[in-house]
C-alpha positions in Angstrom: -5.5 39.7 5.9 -3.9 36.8 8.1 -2.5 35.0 5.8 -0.3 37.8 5.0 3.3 37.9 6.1 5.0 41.4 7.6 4.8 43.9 5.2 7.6 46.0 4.7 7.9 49.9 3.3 9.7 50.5 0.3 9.0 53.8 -1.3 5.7 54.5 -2.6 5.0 50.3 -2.8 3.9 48.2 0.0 6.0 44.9 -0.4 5.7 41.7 1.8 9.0 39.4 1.7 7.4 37.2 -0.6 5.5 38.6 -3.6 2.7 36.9 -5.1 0.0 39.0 -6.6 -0.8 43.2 -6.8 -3.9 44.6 -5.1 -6.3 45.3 -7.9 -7.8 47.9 -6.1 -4.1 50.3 -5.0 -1.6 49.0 -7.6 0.6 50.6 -5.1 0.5 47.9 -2.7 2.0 44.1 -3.6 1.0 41.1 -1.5 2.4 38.0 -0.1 0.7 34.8 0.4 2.5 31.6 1.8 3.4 29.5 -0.7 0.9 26.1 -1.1 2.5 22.9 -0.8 0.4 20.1 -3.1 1.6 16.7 -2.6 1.0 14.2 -5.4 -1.6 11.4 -3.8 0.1 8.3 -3.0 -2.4 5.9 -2.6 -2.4 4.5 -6.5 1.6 3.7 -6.4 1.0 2.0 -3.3 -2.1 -0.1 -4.5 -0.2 -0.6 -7.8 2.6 -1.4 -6.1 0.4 -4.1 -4.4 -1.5 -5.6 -6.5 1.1 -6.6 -9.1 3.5 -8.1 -6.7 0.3 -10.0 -5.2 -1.2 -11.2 -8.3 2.2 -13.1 -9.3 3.3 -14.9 -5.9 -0.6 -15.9 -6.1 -0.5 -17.3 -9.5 2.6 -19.2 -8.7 0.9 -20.1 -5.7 -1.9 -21.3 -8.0 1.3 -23.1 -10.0 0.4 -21.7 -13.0 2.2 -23.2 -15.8 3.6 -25.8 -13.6 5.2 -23.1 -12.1 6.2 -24.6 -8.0 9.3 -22.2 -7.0 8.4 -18.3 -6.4 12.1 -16.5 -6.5 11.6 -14.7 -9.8 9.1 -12.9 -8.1 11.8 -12.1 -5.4 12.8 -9.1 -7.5 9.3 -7.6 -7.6 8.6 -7.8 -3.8 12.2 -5.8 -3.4 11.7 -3.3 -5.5 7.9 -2.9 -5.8 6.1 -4.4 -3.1 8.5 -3.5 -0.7 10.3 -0.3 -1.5 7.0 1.6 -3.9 4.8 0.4 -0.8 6.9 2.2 1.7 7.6 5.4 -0.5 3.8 5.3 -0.5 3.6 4.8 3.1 5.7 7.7 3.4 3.6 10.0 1.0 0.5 8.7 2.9 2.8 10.6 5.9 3.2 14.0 4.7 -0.4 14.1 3.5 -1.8 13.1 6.7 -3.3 9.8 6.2 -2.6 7.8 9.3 -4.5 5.1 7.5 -2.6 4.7 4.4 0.6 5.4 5.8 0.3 2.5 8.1 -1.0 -0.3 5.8 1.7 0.7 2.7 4.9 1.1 5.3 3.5 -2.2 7.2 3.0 -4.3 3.9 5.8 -2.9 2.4 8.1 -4.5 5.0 5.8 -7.4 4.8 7.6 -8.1 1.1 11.0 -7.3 1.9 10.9 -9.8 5.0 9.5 -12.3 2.4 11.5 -11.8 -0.2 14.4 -12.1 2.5 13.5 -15.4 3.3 13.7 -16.4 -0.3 17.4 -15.1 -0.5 19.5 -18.4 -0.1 22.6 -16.4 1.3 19.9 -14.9 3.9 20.4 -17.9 5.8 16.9 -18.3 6.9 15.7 -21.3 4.4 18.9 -23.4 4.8 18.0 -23.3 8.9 15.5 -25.6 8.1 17.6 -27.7 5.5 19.7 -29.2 8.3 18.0 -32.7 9.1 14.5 -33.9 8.6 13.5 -32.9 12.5 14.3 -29.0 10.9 13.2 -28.9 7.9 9.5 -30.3 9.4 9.5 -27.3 11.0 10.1 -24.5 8.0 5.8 -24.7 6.7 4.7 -24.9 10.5 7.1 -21.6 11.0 5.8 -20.0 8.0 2.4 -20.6 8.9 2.6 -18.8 12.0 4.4 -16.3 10.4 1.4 -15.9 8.2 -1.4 -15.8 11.0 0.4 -13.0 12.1 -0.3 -11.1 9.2 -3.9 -12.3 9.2 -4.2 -10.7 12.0 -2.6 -7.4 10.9 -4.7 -7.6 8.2 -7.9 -8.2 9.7 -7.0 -5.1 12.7 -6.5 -2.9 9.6 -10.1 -3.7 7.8 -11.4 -2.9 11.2 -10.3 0.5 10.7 -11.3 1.1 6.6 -15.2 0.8 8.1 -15.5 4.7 7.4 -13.5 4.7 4.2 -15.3 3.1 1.4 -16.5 -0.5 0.3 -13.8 -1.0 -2.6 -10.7 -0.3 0.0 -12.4 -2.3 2.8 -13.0 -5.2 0.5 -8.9 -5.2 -0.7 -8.0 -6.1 3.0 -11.3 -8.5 3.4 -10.1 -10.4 0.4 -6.5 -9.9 1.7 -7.1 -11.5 4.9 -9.1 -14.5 3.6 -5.7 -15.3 1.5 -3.8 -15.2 4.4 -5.6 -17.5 6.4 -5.6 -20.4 3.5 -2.0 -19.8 2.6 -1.4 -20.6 6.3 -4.0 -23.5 6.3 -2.5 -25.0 3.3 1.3 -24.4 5.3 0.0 -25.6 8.5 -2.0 -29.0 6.3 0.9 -29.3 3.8 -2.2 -29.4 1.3 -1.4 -28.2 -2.2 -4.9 -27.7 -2.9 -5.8 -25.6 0.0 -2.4 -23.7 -1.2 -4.2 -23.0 -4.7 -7.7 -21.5 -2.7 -5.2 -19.1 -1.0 -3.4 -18.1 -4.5 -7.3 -18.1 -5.9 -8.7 -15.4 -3.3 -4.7 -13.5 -3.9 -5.8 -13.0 -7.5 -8.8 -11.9 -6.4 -7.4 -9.5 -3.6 -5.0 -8.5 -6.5 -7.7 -7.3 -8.9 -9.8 -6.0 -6.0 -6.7 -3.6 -5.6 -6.1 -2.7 -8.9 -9.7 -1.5 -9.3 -9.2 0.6 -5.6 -5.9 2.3 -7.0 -7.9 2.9 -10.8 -10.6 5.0 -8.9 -8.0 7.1 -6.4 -5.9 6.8 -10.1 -8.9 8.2 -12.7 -9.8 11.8 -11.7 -11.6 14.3 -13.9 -8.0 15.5 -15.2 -6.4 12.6 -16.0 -9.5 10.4 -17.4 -12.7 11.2 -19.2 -14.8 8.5 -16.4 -14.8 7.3 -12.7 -14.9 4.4 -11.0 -17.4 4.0 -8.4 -16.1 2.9 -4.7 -19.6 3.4 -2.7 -18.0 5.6 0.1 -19.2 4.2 3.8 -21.0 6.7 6.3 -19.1 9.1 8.0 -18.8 9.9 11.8 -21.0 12.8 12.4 -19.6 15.3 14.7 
């Protein structure tokens, strides 16, 4: 049997270093088998972990309730967006999902760089407090800051074509709130602000439903969530 390690002699018994099971057929002889090592599935923490940071920065960014300063969300993109999206990113690792493993570590550090520029002892927003000249400058920076994860964003729904239509339609949506929250930086345009916080509630909910699927399997649930897999490269 291959997947058997060295056996070694001990009296009338046949006993591999690691014991495991007795062969039915010559109760004489005990067995080995490497142990199995099942890793938990990452991909709802990170989704989770996603989607509920994203739907409140967007519904401030809708100013829900009034609401025009984001920090208290600050918290959130530390904790969960940021550090459960890269512990995610990391399971996505040791399972072998290149995919995964780059969009949760990626968007993890996306929310710890943003909630870092919310930080007032971070330095970052009082750069642009200095005169009138500087602080012109903070929506234009942000904006291109933005772009730049449009364009992440769109490079990574490139590559969900094989996966399924609800995951390729989180980073469709995703990217689409990027470029209006950018739009409405680069404008200075409240209301093109509140389309981007629109399609981020969107994206958020789009997300929630992705990580419910991976989330609701036969043992955990008593129904499944469709996701309309995409073809798959033929070999």
């Amino acid at each position: 049997m291959a997947d058997l390690e060295k056996q070694v002699q001990e009296g009338s018994s046949t006993i591999s270093p690691q014991v495991t099971h007795v062969d039915g057929h010559n109760p004489n002889v005990v067995y080995m088998t490497k142990p199995s090592t099942k890793f938990a599935n990452p991909t709802p923490l990170g989704l989770f972990s996603f989607a509920s940071t994203t739907l409140i920065l967007s519904l401030y960014n809708l100013r829900t309730r009034g609401i025009t300063v984001p920090n208290a969300v600050v918290g959130q993109a530390i904790g969960v967006g940021g550090l459960g999206q890269i512990l995610a990113g990391i399971g996505e690792f040791f399972v072998g999902n290149m995919f995964g493993c780059t969009a949760f570590t990626s968007f993890g550090g996306f929310w710890l760089a943003w909630a870092i520029i919310q930080i007032p002892d971070s330095g970052i927003a009082a750069a642009y407090a200095v005169n009138e000249f500087t602080a012109q400058q903070k929506n234009d920076a942000i904006a291109i800051w933005l772009i730049t994860w449009f364009i992440v964003t769109f490079l990574l729904f490139l590559a969900s074509f094989r996966s399924n239509v609800a995951t390729s339609l989180v980073f469709f949506f995703l990217f689409l709130t990027f470029i209006l929250l950018a739009a409405g930086d680069f404008t200075e345009r409240v209301g093109v602000i509140k389309a981007g916080g629109a399609m981020g509630v969107v994206t958020a909910f789009q997300a929630f439903y992705t990580g419910c699927a991976v989330l609701y399997t036969p043992e955990a649930t008593y129904f499944r969530l469709p996701v309309l897999d995409l073809p798959k490269r033929r070999n």
